[in-house]
N, C-alpha and C positions, 0 to 999 in steps of 0.2 A: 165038644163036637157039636156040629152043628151043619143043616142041609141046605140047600138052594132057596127053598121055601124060607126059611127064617133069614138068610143073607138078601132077600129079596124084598121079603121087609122092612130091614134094618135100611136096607138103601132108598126105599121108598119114604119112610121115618126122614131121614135126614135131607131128602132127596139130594145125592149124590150116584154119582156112576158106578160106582166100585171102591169099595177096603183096600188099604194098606195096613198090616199090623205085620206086629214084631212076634217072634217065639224059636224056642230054641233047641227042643231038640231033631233031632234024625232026617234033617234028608240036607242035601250038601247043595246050600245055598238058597237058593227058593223056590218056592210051587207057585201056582196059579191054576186058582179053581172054579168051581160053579162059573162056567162059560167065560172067563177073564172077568170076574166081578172081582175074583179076592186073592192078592197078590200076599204073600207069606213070606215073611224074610227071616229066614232063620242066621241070628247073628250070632253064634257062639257056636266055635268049633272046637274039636279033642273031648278031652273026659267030661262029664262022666259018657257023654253019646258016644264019643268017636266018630263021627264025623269026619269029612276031611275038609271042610267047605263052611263056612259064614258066610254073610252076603249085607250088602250097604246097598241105598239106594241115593243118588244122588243126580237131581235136578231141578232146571228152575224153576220156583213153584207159582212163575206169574204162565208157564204156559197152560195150555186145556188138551187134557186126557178125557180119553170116552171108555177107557177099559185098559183094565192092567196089563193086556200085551202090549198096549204100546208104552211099559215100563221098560220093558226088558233089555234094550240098548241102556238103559240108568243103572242097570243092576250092575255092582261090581262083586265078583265074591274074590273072600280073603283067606 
């Protein structure tokens, strides 16, 4: 767990716009947090979560993003 305040540093550190990570349980497909800095893709659906939702993210990675909403046409959930 973690706030806007340390996600803001982390992107600051790296100087990047916004996180993409992976994790798996409970919510059906993905979030997107702290103002579209941090796109969450929950890949693993059914037991032990139940779930009914995984989620893939697939694009070309020569184009430029400014923030995780403009992932969301890439997300496909499975």
């Amino acid at each position: 767990m973690f706030g806007e305040n340390v996600t803001d540093d982390f992107l600051r550190i790296l100087d990047v716009p916004f996180l993409v990570r992976g994790h798996e349980p409970t919510v059906e497909g993905f979030r997107i947090n702290h103002g579209g800095k941090v796109l969450t893709l929950f890949s693993r659906k059914g037991s032990p979560y139940f779930n009914r939702y995984g989620a893939y993210l697939a694009l070309d990675l020569s184009a430029t993003f400014d923030s995780a909403w403009q992932l969301e046409p890439f997300i496909r959930r499975i």
